[in-house]
C-alpha positions as CSV (number, residue, x, y, z in Angstrom):
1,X,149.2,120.5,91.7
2,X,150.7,123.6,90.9
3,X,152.3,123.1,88.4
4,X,148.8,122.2,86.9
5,X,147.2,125.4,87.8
6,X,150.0,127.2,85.7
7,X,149.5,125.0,82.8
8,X,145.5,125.8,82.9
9,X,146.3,129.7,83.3
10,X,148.7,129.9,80.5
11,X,145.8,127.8,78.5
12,X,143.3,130.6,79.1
13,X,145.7,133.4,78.8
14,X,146.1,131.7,75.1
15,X,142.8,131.7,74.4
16,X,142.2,135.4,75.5
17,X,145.2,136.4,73.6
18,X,143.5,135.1,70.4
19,X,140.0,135.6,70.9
20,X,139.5,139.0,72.9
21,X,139.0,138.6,76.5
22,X,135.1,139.1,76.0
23,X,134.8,136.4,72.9
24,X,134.8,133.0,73.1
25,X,135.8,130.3,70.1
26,X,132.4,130.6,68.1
27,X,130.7,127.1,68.1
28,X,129.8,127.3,64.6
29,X,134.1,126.9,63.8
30,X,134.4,123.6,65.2
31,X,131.3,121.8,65.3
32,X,130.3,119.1,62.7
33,X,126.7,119.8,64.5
34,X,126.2,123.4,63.3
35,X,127.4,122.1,59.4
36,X,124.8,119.5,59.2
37,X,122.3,122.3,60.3
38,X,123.2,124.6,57.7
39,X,123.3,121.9,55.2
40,X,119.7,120.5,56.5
41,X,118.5,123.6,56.2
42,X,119.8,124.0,52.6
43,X,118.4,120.4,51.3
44,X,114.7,121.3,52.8
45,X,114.9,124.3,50.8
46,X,115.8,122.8,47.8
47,X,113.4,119.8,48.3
48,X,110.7,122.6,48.8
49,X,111.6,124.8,46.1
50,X,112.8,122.3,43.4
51,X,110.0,119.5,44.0
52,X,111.0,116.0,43.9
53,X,109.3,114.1,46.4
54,X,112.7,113.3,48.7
55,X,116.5,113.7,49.1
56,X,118.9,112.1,50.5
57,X,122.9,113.4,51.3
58,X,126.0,111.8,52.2
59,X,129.3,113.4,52.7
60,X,132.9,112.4,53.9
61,X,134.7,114.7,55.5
62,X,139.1,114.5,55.2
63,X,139.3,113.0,58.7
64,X,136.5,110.7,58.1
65,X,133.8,112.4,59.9
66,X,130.9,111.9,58.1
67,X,126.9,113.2,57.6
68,X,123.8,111.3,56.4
69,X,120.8,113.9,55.9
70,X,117.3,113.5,54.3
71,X,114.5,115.4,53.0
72,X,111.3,115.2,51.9
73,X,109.1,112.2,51.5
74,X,110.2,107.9,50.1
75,X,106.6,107.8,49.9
76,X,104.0,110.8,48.5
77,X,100.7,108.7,49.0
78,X,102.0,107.2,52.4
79,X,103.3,110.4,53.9
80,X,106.4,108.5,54.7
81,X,109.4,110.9,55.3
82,X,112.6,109.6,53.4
83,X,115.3,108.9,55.8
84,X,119.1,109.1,55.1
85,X,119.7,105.0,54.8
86,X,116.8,104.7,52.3
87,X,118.3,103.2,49.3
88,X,117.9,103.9,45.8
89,X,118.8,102.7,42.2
90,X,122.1,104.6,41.5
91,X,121.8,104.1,38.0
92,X,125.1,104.6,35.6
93,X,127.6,105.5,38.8
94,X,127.4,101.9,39.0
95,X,130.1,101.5,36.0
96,X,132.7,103.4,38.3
97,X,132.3,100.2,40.1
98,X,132.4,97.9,37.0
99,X,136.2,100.3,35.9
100,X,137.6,99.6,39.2
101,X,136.9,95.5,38.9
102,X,138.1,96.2,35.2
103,X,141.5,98.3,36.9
104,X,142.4,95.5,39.5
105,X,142.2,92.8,36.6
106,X,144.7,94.9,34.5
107,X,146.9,95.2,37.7
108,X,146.5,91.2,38.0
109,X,147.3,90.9,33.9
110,X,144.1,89.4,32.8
111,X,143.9,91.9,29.9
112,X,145.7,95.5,29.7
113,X,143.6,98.4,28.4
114,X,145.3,98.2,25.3
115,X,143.8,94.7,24.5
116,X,141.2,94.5,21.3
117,X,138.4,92.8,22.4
118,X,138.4,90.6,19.8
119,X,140.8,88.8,21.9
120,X,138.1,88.0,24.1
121,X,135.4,87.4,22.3
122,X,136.1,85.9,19.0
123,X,134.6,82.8,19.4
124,X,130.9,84.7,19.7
125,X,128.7,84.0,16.5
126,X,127.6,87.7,16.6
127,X,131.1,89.1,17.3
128,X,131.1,89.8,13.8
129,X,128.3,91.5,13.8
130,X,129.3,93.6,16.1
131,X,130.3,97.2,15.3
132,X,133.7,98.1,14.8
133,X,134.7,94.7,16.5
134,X,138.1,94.2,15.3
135,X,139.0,97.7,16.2
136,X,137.0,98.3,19.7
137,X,140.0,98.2,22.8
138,X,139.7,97.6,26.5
139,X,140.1,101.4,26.9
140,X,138.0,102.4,23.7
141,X,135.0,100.3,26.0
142,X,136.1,102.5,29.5
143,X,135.9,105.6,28.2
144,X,133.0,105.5,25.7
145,X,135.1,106.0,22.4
146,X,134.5,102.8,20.9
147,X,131.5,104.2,18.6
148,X,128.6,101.2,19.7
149,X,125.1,102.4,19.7
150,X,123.2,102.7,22.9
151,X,121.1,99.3,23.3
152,X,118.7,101.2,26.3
153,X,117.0,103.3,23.7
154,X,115.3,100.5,22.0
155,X,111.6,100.1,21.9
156,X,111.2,97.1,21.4
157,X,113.2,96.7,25.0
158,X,111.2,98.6,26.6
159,X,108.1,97.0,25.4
160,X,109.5,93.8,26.7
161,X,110.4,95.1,30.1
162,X,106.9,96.1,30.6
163,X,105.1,93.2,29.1
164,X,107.9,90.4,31.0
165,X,108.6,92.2,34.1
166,X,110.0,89.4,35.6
167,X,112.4,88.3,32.5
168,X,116.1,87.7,33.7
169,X,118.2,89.5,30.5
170,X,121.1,88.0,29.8
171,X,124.2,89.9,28.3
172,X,123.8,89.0,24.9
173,X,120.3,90.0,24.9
174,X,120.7,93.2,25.4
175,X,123.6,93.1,22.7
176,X,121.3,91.9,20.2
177,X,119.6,94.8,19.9
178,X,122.4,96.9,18.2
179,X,124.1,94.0,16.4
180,X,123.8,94.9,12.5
181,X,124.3,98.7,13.2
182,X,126.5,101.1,11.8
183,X,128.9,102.1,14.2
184,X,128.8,105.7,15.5
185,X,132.0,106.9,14.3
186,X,135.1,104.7,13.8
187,X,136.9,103.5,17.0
188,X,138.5,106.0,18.6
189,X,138.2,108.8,16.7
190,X,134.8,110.2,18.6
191,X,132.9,109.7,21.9
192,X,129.4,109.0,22.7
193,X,128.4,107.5,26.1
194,X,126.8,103.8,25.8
195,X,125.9,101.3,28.3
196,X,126.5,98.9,25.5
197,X,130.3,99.1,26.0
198,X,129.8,98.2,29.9
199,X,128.1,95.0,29.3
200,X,131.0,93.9,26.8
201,X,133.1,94.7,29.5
202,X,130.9,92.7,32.2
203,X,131.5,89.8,29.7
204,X,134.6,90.1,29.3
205,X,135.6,90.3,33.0
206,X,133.4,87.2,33.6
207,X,135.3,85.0,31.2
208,X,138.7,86.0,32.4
209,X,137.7,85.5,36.1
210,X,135.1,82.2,36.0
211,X,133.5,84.4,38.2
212,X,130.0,86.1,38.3
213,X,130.9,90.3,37.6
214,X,128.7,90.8,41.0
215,X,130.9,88.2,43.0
216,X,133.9,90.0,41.8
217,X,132.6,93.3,42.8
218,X,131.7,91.8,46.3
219,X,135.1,90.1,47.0
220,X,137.1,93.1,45.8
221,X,135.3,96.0,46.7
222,X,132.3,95.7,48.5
223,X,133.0,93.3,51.0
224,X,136.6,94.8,52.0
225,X,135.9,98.1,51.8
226,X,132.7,97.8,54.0
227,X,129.8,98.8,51.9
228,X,127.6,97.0,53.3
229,X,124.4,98.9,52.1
230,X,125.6,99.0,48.4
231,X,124.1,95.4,46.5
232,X,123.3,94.7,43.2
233,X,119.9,95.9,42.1
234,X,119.0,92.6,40.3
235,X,115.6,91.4,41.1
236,X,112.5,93.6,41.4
237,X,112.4,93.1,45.2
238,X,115.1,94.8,46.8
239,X,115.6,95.7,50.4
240,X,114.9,99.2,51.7
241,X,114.0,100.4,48.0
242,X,112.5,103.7,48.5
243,X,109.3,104.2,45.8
244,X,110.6,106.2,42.8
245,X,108.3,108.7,40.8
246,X,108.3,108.7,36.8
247,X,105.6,109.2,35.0
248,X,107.4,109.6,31.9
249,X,105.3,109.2,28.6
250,X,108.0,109.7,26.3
251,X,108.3,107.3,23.6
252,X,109.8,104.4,24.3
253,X,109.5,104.5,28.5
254,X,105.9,105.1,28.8
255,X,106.4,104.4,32.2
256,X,103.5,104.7,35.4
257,X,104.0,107.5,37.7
258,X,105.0,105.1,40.8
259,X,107.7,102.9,39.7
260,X,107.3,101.1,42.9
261,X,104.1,98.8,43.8
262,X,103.9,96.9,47.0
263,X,107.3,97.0,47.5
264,X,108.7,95.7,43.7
265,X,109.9,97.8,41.3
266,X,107.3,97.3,38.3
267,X,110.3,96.2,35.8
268,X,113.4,94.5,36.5
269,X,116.1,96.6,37.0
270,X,118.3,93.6,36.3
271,X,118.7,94.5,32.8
272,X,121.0,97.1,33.8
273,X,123.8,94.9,35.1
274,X,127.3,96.5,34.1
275,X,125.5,99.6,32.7
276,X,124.9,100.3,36.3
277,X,123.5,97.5,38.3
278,X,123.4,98.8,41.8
279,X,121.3,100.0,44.7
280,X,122.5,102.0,47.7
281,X,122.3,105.0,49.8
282,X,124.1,108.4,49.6
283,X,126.4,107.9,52.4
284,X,128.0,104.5,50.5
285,X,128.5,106.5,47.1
286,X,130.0,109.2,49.2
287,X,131.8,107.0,51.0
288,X,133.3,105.2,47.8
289,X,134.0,107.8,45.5
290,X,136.4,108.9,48.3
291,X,138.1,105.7,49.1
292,X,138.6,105.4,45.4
293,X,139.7,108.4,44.8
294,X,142.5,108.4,47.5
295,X,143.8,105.0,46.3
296,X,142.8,102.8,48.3
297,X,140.4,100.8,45.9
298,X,143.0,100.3,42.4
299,X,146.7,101.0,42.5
300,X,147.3,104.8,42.2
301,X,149.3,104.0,38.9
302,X,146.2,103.2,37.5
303,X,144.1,105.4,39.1
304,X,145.9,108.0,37.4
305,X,145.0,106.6,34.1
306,X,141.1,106.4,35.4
307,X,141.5,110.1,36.1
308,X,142.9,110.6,32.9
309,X,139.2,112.3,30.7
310,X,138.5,112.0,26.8
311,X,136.6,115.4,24.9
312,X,132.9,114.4,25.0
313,X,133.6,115.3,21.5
314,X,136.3,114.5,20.0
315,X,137.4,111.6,21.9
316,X,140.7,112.5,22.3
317,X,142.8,113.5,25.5
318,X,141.7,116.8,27.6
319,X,141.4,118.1,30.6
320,X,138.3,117.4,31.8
321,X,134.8,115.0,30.3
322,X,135.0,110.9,30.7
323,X,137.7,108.8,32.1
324,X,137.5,105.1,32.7
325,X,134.3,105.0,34.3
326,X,134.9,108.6,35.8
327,X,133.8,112.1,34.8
328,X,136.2,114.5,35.4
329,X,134.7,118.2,35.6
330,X,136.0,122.0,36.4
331,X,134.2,123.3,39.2
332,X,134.7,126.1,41.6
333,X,136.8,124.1,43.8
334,X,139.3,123.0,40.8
335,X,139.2,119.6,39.2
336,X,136.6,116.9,40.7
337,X,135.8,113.6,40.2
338,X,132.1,111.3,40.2
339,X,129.3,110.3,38.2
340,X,125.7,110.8,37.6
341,X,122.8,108.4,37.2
342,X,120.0,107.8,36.3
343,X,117.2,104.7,36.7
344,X,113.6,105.1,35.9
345,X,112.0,107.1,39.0
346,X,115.9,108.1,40.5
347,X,118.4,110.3,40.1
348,X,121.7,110.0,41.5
349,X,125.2,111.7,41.7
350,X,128.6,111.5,43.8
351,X,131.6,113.2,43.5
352,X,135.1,113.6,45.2
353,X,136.9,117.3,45.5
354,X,140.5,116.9,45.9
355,X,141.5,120.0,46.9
356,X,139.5,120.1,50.2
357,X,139.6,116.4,50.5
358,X,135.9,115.4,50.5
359,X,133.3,113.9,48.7
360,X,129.4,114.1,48.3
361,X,126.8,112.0,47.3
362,X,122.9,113.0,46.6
363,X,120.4,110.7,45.6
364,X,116.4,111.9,44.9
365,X,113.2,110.0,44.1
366,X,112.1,110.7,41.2
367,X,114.2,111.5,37.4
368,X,114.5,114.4,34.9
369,X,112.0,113.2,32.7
370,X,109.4,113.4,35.4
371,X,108.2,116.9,35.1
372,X,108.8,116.6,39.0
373,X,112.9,118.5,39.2
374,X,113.6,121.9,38.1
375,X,117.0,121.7,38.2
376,X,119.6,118.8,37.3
377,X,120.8,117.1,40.4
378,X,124.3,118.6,39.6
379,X,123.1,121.7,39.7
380,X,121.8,121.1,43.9
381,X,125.2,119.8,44.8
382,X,127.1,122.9,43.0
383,X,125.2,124.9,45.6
384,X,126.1,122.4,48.5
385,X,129.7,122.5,48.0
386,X,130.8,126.0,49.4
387,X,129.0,124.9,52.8
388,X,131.2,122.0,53.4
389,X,134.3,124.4,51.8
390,X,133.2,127.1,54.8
391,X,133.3,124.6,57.0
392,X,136.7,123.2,56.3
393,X,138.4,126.5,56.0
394,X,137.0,127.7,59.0
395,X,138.0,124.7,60.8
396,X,141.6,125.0,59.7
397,X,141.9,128.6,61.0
398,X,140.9,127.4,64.4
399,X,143.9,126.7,67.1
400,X,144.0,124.1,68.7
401,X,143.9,124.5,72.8
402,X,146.1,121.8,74.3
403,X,144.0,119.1,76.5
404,X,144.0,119.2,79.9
405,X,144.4,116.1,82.1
């Protein structure tokens, strides 16, 4: 028993030592609590002050700890607050999902990223057609330097997605559209970001599987990796599918205002597929872009390679811009990693920091080209960063007091 009383007296004599006998370890240094209070606090002002209808936030912290926030309305005419595990369409993030099905096959030799993809596709009767086919690689479709035209552009897409909402598209469909087209520079010797080249590689990993692309995603990163609120967006119905605000009249989208009507999303968003495909909630992107970031979703060889950006430009090797389904930015906390995205009526982005271990993930309701947000989405997570980074810095400066039993 004595011995006990010792060991609790030296504990506090510590503690004095450190903190001034009239101070006591400020709560706001260790608690997760007080974080997500500032950070609430932050979002509602940015809700307020920026006006999209509602926000939601997801971070992972390095030990795991985690916070889902929200603000602002799912639903303007229903006065319905958005809450943290409302989902959304996460847009083109979705083809860091499609790069790290691509990554696992290259581990498994199905094809390497040096492959043309002539090799897969050949036996197409439009291959030909195709711009720059016999020149196009695996990589050259990963990091956008393959010079296809955009196929999401098209009118005469859109005017189909409005007048046959429920049409199921199939791949090449939506190649179709650019078949015939001079290609945008010759492979590899530019860069211009194109869904096109992620539905050639949806084809492409379907034929060397057998498999659906979204049953590969399930079995090898969705299902083991516990994402359970992550599913592919394709059908107009989708569970806990938050109303998204548009409104844009811009040539060819002329899209309504509510892109969501008695619970169905007014076209299909299953036209997307490997440009994106997905719907989920900002606590799963955070949670993902972390996990495979860290490794633990393709083999760090390769993840290195993933990491590795193209110029936006140029096409050629640099520092930061587009990696295989990553872009790789400078920020005030060095080099980061994530996506952006964007679906009619929702904006999305996620990103990893590596230098302080975490990542973040914001989704809102409505897009850029809805009059509705005043600033980009990256712009609102540039100035949510240095919260978490207090945080974690004040949290390393902090002792810790042995436990007493």
């Amino acid at each position: 028993m004595m011995k006990r009383v010792v060991f609790i007296f030296i504990c506090i004599c510590i503690i004095f030592f450190l903190y001034g006998n009239n101070a006591k370890i400020p709560e706001s240094t260790i608690s997760i609590k007080n974080l997500e209070k500032e950070l609430q606090l932050k979002l509602d002002e940015m809700q307020q002050k920026d006006g999209f209808p509602g926000v939601t936030l997801g971070i992972v912290l390095p030990d795991g700890n985690h916070i889902s926030l929200a603000s602002g309305f799912a639903d303007i005419e229903l006065k319905k607050k958005m809450n943290p595990k409302d989902r959304m369409l996460m847009g083109s993030i979705g083809k860091t999902y499609v790069a790290a099905v691509a990554l696992q096959l290259v581990k498994e030799k199905k094809f390497s990223l040096q492959d043309k993809i002539s090799r897969f596709l050949r036996d197409k009767k439009w291959f030909k057609r195709l711009p720059n086919a016999e020149d196009i690689t695996i990589k050259m479709l990963m990091n956008h330097s393959g010079g296809l035209p955009r196929y999401v552009f098209k009118k005469e897409l859109w005017r189909q997605l409005k007048e046959s909402p429920d049409k199921v598209w199939n791949p090449e469909e939506l190649i179709a559209f650019i078949l015939d087209e001079k290609p945008l520079y010759p492979a590899g010797e530019g860069w211009a970001y194109t869904d096109t080249d992620y539905i050639i590689l949806g084809m492409i990993i379907e034929k060397v599987t057998g498999n659906t692309y979204y049953e590969e995603l399930k079995k090898r990163v969705l299902l083991p990796h516990k994402l359970k609120d992550t599913s592919p967006s394709d059908k107009r119905q989708l569970r806990r599918l938050v109303p998204g605000y548009t409104g844009d009249q811009t040539p060819p989208f002329l899209l309504p205002e509510k892109m969501v009507k008695d619970g169905v999303y007014v076209i299909n968003p299953q036209f997307e597929w490997t440009g994106g495909g997905l719907i989920t909630h900002s606590l799963d992107l955070a949670r993902y872009i972390k996990l495979l970031l860290e490794g633990n979703v393709v083999s760090k060889e390769l993840l290195e390679k993933m990491k590795q950006p193209v110029n936006e430009k140029t096409g050629k090797l640099d520092t930061t811009g587009y990696g295989l389904g990553l872009e790789v930015w400078k920020t005030e906390q060095g080099i980061t990693y994530g996506h952006r995205g964007t679906m009619p009526g929702y904006g999305s982005m996620t990103e990893y920091v590596p230098q302080f271990g975490f990542s973040i993930a914001m989704q809102i309701n409505t897009d850029r080209l809805s009059g509705r947000v005043k600033a980009p989405i990256n712009q609102h997570i540039t100035a949510l960063k240095p919260i978490v980074v207090k945080y974690l810095k004040t949290k390393l400066k902090v002792p810790k007091v042995p436990k007493v039993s």
